[in-house]
Backbone as CSV, one residue per row, in Angstrom:
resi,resn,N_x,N_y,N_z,CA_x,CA_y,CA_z,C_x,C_y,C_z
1,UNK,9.035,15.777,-5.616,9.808,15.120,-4.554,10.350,16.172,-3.592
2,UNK,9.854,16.056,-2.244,10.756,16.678,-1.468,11.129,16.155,-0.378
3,UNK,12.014,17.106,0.271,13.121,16.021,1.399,13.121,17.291,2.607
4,UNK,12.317,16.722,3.689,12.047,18.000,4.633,11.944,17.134,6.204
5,UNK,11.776,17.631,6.899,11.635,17.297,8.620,10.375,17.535,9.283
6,UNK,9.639,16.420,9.752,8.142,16.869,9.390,7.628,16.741,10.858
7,UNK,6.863,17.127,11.555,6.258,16.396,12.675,5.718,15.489,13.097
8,UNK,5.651,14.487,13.886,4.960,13.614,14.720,3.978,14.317,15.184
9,UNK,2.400,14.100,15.075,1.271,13.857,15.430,0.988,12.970,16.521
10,UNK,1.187,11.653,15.405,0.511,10.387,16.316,1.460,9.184,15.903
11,UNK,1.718,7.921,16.585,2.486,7.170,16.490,1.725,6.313,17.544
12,UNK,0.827,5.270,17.191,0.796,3.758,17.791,0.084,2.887,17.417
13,UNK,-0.089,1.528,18.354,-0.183,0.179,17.581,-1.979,0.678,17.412
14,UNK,-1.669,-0.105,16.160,-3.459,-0.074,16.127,-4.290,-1.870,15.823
15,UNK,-2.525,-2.742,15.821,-2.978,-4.240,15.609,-1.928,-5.190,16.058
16,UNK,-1.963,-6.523,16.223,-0.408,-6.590,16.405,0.836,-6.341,15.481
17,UNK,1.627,-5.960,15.944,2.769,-5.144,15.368,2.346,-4.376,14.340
18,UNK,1.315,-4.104,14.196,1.045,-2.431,13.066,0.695,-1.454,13.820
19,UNK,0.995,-0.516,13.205,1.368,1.066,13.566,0.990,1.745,12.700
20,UNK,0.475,2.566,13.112,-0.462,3.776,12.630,0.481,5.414,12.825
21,UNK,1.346,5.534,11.199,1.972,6.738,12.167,1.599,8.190,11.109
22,UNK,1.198,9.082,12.219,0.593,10.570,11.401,1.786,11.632,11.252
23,UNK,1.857,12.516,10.151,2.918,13.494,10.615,2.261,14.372,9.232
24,UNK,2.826,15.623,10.414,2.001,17.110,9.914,2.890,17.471,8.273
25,UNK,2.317,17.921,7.343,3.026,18.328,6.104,2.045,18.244,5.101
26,UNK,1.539,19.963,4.947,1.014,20.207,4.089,1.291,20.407,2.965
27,UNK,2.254,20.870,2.370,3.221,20.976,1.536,3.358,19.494,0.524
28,UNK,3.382,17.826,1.111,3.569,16.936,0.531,2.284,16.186,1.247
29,UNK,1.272,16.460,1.730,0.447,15.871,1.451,-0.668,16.212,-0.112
30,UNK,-0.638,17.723,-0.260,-0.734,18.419,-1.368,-0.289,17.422,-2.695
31,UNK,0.311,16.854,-2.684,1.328,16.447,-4.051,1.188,14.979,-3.862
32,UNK,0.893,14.459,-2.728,0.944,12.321,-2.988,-0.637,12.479,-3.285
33,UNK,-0.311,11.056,-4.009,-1.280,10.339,-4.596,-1.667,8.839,-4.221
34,UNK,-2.386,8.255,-4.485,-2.165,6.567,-4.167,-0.933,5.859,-4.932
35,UNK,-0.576,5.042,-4.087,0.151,4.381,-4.787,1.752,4.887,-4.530
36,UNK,2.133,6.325,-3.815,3.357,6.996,-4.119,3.939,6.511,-2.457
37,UNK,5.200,6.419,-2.524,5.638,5.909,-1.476,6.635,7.174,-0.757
38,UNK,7.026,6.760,0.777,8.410,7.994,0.855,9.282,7.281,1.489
39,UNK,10.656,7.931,1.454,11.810,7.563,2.350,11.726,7.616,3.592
40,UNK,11.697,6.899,4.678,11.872,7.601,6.082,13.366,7.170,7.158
41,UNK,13.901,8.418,6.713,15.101,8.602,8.340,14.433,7.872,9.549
42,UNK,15.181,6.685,9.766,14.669,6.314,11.192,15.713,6.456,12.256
43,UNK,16.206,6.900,12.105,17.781,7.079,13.464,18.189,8.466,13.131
44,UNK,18.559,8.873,14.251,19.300,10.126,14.202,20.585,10.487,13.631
45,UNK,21.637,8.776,13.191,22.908,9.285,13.089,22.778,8.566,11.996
46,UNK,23.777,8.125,10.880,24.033,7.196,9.986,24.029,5.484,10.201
47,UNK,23.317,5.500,11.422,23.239,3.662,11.846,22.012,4.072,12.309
48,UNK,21.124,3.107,11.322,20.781,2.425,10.060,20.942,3.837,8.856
49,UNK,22.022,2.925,8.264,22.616,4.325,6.848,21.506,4.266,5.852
50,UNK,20.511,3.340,5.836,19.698,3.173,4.964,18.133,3.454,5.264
51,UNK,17.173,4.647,4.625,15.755,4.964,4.772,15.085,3.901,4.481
52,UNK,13.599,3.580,5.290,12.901,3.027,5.221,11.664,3.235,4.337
53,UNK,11.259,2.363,3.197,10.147,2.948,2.244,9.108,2.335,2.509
54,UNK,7.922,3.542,2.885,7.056,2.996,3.181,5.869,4.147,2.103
55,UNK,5.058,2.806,1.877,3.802,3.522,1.296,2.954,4.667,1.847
56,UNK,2.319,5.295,0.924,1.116,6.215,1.585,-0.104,5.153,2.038
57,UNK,-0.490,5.236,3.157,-1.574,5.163,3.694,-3.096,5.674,3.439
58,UNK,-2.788,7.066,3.863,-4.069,7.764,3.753,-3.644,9.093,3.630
59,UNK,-4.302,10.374,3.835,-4.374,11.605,3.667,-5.194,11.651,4.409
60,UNK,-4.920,12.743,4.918,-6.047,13.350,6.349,-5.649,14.868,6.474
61,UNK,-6.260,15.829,5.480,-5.963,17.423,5.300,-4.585,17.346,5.119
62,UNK,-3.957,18.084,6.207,-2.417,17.964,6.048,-1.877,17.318,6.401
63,UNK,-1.958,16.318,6.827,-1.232,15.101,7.473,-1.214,13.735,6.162
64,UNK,0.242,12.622,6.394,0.434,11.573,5.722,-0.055,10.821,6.801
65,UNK,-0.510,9.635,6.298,-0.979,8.734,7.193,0.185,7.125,6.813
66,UNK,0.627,6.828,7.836,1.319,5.564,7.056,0.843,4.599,7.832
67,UNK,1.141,3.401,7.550,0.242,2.151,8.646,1.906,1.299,8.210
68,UNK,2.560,0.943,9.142,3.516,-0.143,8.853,3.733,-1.598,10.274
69,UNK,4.425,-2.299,9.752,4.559,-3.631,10.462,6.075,-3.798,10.879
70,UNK,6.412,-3.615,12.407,7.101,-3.790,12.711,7.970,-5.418,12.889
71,UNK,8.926,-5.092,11.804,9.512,-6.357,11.292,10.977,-6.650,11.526
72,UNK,11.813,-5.567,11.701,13.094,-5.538,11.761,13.536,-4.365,12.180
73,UNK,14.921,-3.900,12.469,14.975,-2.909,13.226,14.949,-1.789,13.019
74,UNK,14.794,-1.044,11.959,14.544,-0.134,11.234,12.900,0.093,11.211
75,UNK,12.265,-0.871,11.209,10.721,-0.478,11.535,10.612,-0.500,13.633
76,UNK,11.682,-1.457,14.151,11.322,-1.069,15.340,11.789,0.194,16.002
77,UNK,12.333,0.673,15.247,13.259,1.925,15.867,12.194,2.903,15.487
78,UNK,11.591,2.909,14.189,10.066,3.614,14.162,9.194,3.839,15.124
79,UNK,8.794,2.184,15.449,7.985,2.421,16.581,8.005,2.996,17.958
80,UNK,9.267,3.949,18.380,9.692,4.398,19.237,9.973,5.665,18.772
81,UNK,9.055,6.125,17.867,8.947,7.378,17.453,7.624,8.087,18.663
82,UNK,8.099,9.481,18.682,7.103,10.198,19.682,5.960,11.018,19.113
83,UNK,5.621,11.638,19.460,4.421,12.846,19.161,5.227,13.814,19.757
84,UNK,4.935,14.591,18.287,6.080,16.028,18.905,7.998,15.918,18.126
85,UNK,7.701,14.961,17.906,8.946,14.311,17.625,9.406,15.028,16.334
86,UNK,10.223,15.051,15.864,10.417,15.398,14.036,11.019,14.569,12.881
87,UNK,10.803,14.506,11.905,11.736,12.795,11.159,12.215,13.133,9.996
88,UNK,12.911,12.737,9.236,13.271,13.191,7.883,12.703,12.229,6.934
89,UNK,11.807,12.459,6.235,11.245,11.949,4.625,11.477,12.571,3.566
90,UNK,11.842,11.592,2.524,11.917,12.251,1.417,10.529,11.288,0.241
91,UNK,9.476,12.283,-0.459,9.090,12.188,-0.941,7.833,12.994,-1.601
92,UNK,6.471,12.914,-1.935,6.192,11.485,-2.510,7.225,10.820,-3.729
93,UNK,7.136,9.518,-3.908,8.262,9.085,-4.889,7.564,7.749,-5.497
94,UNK,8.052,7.597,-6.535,7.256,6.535,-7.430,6.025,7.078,-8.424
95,UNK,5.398,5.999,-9.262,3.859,5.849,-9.668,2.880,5.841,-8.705
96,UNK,2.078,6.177,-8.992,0.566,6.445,-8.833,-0.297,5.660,-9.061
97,UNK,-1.751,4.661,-8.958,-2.546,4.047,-9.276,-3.039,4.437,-10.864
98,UNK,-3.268,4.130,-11.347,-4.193,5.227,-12.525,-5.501,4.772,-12.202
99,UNK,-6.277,5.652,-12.575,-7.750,6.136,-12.091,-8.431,6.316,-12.815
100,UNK,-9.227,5.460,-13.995,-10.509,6.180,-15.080,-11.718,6.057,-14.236
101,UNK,-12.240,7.473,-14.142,-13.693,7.297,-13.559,-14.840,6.745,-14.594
102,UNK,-15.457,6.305,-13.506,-16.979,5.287,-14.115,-16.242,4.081,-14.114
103,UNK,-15.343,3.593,-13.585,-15.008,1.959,-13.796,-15.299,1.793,-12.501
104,UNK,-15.507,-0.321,-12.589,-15.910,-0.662,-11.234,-14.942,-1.593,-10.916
105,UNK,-14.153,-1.131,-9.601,-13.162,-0.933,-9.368,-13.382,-2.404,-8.347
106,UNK,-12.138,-3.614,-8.367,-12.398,-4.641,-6.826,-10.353,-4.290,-6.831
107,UNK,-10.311,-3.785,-5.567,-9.434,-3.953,-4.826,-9.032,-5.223,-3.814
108,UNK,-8.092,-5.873,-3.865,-7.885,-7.478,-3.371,-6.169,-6.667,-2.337
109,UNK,-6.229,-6.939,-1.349,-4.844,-6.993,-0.620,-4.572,-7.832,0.451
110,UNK,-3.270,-8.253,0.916,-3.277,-9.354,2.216,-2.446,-8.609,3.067
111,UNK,-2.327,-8.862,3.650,-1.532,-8.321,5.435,-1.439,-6.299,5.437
112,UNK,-0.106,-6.784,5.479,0.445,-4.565,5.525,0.393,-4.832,3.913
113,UNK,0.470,-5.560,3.019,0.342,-4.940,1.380,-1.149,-4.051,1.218
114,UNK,-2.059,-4.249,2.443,-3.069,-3.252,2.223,-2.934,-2.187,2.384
115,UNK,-1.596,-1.387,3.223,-1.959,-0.133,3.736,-1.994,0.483,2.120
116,UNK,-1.786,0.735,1.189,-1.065,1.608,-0.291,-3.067,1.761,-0.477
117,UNK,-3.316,0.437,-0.364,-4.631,0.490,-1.039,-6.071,0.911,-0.130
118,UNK,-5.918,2.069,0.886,-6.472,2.528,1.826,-6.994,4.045,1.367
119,UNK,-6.299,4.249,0.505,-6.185,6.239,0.242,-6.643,5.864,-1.313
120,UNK,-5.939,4.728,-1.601,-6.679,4.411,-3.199,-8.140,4.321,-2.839
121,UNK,-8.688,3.539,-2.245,-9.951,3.036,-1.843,-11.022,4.459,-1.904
122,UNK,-10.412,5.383,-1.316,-10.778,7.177,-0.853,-11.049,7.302,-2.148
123,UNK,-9.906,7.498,-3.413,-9.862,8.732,-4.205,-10.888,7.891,-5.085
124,UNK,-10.464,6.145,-5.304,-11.520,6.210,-5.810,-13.631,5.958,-5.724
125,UNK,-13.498,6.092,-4.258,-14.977,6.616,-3.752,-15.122,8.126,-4.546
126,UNK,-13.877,9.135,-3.827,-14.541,10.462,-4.630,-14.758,10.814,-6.057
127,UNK,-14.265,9.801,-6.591,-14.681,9.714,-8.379,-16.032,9.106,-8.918
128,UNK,-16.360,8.708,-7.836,-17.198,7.975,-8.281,-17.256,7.069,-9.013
129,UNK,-16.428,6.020,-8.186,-15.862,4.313,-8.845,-16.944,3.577,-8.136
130,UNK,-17.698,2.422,-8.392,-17.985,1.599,-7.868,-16.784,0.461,-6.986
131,UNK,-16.522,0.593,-6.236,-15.385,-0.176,-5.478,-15.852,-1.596,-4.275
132,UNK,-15.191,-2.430,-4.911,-15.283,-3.571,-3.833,-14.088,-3.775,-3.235
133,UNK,-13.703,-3.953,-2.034,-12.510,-4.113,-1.338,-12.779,-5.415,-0.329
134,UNK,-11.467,-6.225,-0.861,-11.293,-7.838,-0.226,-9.961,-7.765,0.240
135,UNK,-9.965,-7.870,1.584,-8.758,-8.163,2.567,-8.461,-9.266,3.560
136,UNK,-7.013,-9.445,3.158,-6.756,-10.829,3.681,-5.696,-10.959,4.859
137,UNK,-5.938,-11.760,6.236,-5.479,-11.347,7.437,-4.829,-12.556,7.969
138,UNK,-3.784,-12.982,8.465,-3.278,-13.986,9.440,-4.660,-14.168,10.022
139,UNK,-5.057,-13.529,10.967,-5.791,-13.743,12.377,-6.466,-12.179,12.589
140,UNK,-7.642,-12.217,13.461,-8.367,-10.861,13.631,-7.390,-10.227,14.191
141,UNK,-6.504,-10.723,15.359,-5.764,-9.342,15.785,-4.226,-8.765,15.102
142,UNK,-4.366,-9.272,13.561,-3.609,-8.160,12.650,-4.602,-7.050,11.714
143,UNK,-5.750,-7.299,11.987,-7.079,-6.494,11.242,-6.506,-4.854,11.421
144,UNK,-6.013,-4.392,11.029,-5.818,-2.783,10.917,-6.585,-1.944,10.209
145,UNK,-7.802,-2.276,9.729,-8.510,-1.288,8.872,-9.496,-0.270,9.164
146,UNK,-9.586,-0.268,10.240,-10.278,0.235,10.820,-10.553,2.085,9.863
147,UNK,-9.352,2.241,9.801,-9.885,4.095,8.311,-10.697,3.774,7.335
148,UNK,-10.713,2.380,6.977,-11.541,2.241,6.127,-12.727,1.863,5.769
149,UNK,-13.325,1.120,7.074,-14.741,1.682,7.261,-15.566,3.296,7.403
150,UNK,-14.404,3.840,7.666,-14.978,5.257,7.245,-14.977,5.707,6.030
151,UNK,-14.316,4.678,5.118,-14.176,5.332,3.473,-15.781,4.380,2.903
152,UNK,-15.343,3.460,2.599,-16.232,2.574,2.346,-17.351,1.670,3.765
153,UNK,-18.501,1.967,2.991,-19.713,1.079,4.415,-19.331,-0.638,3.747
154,UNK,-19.774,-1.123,5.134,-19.329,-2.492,5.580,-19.431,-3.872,4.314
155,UNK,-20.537,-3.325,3.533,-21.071,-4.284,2.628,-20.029,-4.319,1.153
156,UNK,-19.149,-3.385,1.080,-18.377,-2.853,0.107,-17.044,-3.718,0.424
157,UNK,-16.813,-4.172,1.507,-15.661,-4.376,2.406,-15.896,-5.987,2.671
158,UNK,-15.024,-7.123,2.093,-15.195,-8.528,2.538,-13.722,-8.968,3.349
159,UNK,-13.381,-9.577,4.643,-12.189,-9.501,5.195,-12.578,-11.490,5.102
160,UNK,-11.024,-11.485,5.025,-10.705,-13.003,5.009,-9.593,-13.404,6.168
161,UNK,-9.820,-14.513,6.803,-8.379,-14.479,7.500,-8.627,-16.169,7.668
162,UNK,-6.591,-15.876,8.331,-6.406,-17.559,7.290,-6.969,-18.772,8.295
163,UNK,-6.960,-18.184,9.705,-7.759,-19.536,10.545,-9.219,-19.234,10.730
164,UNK,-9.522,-18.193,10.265,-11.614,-17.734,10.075,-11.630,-17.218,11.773
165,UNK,-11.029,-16.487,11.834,-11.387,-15.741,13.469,-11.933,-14.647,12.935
166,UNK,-11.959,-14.039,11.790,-12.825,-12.966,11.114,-12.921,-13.003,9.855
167,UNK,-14.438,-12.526,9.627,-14.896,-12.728,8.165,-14.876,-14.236,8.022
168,UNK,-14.518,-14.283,6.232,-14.618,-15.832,5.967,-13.300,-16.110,5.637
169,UNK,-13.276,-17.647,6.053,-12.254,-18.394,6.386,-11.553,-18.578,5.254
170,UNK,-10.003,-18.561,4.961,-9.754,-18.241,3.386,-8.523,-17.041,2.800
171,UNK,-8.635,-17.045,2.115,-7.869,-16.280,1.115,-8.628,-15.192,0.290
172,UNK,-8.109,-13.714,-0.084,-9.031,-13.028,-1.069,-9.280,-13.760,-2.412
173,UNK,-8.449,-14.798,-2.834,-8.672,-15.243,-4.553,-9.485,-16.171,-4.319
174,UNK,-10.226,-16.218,-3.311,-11.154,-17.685,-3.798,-12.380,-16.534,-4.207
175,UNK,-12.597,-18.152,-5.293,-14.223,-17.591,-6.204,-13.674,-16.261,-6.724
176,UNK,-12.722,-15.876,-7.006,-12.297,-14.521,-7.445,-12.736,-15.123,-8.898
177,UNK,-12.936,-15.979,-9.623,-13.020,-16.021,-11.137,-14.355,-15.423,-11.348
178,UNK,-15.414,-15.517,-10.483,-17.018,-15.234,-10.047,-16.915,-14.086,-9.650
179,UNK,-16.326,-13.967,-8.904,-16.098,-12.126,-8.554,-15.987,-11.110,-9.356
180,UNK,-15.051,-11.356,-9.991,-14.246,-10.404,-10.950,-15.052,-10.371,-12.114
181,UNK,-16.056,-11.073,-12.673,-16.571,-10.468,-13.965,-17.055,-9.421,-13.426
182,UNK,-17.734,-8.984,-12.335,-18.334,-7.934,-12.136,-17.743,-6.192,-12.061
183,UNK,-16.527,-6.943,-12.694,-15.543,-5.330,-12.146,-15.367,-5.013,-13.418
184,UNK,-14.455,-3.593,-13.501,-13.711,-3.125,-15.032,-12.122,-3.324,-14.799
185,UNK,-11.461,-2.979,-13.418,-10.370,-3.165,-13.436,-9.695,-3.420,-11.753
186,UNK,-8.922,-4.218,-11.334,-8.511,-4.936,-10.235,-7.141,-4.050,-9.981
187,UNK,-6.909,-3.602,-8.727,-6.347,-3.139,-8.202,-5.303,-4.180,-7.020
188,UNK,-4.037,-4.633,-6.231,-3.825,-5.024,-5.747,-2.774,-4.967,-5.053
189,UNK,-2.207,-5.701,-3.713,-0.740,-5.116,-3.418,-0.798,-5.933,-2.242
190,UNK,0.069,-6.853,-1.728,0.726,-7.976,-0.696,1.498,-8.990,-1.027
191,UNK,1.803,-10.210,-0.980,2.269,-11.180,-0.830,2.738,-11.242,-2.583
192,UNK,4.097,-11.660,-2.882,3.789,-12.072,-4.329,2.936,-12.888,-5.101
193,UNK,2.994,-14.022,-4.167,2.243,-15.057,-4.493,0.841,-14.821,-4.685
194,UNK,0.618,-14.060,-3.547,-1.379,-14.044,-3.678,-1.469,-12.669,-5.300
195,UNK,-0.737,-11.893,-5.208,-0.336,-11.090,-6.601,-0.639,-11.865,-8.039
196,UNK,0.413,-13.136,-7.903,0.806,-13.399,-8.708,-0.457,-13.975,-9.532
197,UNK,-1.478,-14.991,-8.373,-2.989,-15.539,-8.280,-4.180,-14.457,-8.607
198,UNK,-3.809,-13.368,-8.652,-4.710,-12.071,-8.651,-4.039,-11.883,-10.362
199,UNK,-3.252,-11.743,-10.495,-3.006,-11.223,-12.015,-3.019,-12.355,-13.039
200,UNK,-2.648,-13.603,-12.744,-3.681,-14.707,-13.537,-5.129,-14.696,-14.095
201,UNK,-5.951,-14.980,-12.694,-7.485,-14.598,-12.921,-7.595,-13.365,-13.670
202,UNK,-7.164,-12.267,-13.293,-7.571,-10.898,-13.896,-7.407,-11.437,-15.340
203,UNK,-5.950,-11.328,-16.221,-5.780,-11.501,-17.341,-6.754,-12.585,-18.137
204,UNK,-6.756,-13.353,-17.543,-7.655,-14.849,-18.315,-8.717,-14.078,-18.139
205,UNK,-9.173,-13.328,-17.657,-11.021,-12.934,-17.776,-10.782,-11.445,-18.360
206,UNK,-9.332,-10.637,-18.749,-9.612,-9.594,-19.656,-9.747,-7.877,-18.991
207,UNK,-9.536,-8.122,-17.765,-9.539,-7.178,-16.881,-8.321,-6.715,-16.990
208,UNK,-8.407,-5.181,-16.407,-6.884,-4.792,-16.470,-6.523,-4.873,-15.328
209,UNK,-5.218,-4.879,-14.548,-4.927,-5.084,-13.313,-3.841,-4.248,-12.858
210,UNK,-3.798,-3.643,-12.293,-2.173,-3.044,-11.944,-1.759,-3.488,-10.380
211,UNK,-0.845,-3.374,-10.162,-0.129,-3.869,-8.799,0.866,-3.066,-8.218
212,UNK,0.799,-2.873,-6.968,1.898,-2.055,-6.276,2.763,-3.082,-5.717
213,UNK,4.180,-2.954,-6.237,4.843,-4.001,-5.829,5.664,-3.780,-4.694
214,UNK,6.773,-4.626,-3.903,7.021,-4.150,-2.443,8.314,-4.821,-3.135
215,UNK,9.433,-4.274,-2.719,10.952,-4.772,-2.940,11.692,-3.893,-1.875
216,UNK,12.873,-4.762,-1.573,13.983,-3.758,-0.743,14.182,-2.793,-1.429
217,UNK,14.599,-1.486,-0.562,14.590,-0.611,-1.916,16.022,0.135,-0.866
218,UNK,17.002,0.862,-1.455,18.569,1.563,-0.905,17.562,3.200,-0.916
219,UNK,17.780,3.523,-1.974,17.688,5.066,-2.582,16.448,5.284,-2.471
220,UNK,15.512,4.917,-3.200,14.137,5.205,-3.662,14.096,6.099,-4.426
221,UNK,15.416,6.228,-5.512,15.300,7.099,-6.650,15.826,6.315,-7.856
222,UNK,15.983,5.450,-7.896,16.555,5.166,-9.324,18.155,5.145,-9.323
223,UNK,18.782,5.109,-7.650,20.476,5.237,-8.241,21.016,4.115,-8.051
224,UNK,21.043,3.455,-7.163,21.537,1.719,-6.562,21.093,0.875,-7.100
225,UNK,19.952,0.575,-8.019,19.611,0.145,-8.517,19.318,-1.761,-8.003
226,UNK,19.142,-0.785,-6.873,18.654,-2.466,-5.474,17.113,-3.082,-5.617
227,UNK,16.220,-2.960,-6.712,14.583,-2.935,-6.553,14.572,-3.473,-7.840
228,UNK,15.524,-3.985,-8.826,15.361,-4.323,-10.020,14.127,-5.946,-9.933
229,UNK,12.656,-5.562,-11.149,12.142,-6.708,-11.194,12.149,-6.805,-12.652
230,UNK,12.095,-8.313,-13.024,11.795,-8.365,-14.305,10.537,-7.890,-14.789
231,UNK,10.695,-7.425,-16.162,9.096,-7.401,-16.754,9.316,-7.935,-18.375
232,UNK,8.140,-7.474,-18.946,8.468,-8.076,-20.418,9.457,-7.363,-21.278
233,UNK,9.714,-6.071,-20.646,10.588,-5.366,-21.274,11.945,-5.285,-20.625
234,UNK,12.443,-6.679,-20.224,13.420,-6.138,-19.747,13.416,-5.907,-18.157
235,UNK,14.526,-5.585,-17.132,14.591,-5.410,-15.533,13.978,-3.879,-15.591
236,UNK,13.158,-3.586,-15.012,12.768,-2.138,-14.542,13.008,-2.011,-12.965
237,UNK,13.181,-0.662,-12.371,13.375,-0.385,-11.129,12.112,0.022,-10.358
238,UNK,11.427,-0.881,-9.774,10.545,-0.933,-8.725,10.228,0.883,-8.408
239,UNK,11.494,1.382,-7.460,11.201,2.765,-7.016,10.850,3.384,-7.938
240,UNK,11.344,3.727,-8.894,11.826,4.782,-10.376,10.658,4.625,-11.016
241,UNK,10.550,3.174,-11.691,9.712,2.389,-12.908,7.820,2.297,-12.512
242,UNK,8.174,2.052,-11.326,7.055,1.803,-10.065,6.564,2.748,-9.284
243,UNK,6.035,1.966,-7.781,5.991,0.791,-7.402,4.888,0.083,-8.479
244,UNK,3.538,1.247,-9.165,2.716,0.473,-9.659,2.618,-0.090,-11.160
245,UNK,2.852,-1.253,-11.624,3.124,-2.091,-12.809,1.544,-2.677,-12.973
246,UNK,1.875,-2.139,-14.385,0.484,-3.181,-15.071,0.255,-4.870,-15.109
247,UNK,-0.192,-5.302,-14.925,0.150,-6.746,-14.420,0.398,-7.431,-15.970
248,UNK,0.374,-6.992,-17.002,0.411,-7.769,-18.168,1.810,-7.284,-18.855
249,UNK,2.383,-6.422,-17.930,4.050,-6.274,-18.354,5.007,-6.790,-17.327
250,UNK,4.283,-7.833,-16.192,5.360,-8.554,-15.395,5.570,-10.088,-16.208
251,UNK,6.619,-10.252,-15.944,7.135,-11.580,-16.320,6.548,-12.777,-15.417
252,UNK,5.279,-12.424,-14.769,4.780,-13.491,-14.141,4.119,-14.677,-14.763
């Protein structure tokens, strides 16, 4: 974990209200993994007293890549970030995906719960995972994936959106019961609900599943203890415990 002042690269929309933001740091791009999230200072003074957690995106040499959705004012005050600019993050922070190579890997995500699973998608191409990736969209012009046709070619990649202005018309869990025998283990991260439909199917057919979960989070260390979810063992802390949970230790 570290807590440093990093540069602005690049900062803009790449969909409606998503944002594509780069910043230089070799030092902690070195050390994240999929799945690890960071704090980000979005104001200069103590208003907003509270960092914004946002997932890893991607990796690009020395640069973090984050992709977020401007939702409230703490992400809009983001988006009025510059190039050249400098910001305070603290991280990487959290779990990690876990990764056995030779498994065949289907990744399922809906809206911004895809950005986490963008750099996963990467590490596990360079392992040599067989990977299918299914993404699910309001409408074509929230489609942000565009990095990831450079990870994975087109046929690897199925996009769903909910009025069929791209891809097929729909949700990622349909026919997922048909889908999924073909995998070893399901990867996922958006909406609870479509989660919740993803770790059903998985379990009933024997797959393992893990999930990156999304909660308000204060600290992003384990002290406020603002991210508490149930699991079978009891409340665990999202930041600390997390973000990524095996889907057969949520209380879903």
């Amino acid at each position: 974990m570290i807590l440093k002042k990093v540069r602005i690269d690049e900062n803009k929309k790449i969909a409606e209200k998503i944002f594509r933001l780069s910043v230089y740091c070799p030092e902690m791009a070195r050390e994240t993994k999929p799945g690890n999230f960071f704090e980000i200072k979005v104001g200069k003074t103590l208003d907003p007293l509270l960092r914004r957690p946002i997932s890893i995106g991607l990796i690009e040499k020395d640069n973090l890549i984050f992709y977020y959705k401007v939702v409230g004012r703490g992400t809009k005050m983001m988006s009025d970030f510059d190039p050249g600019d400098y910001i305070d993050i603290l991280g990487p922070l959290g779990k990690s995906f876990p990764i056995k190579k030779g498994q065949k890997a289907l990744v399922i995500g809906g809206g911004i719960g895809i950005a986490p699973l963008i750099y996963l998608a990467e590490i596990l191409k360079i392992n040599n995972n067989k990977v299918k990736f299914l993404g699910g969209f309001e409408n074509i012009n929230q489609i942000y994936i565009e990095d990831l046709y450079s990870i994975l070619p087109p046929e690897q990649i199925q996009i769903y959106t909910d009025d069929g202005s791209k891809g097929k018309k729909g949700y990622p869990v349909q026919n997922l019961d048909t889908i999924i025998t073909d995998f070893d283990v399901v990867y996922s991260c958006g909406p609870e609900i479509l989660m919740k439909k993803i770790n059903k199917i998985s379990l009933k057919n024997n797959k393992k599943v893990y999930h990156s979960l999304e909660e308000v989070m204060g600290c992003g260390v384990g002290v406020c203890m603002g991210c508490a979810v149930k699991t079978v063992e009891g409340y665990q802390l999202v930041c600390k415990d997390g973000p990524i949970f095996n889907g057969k230790d949520l209380s879903w």
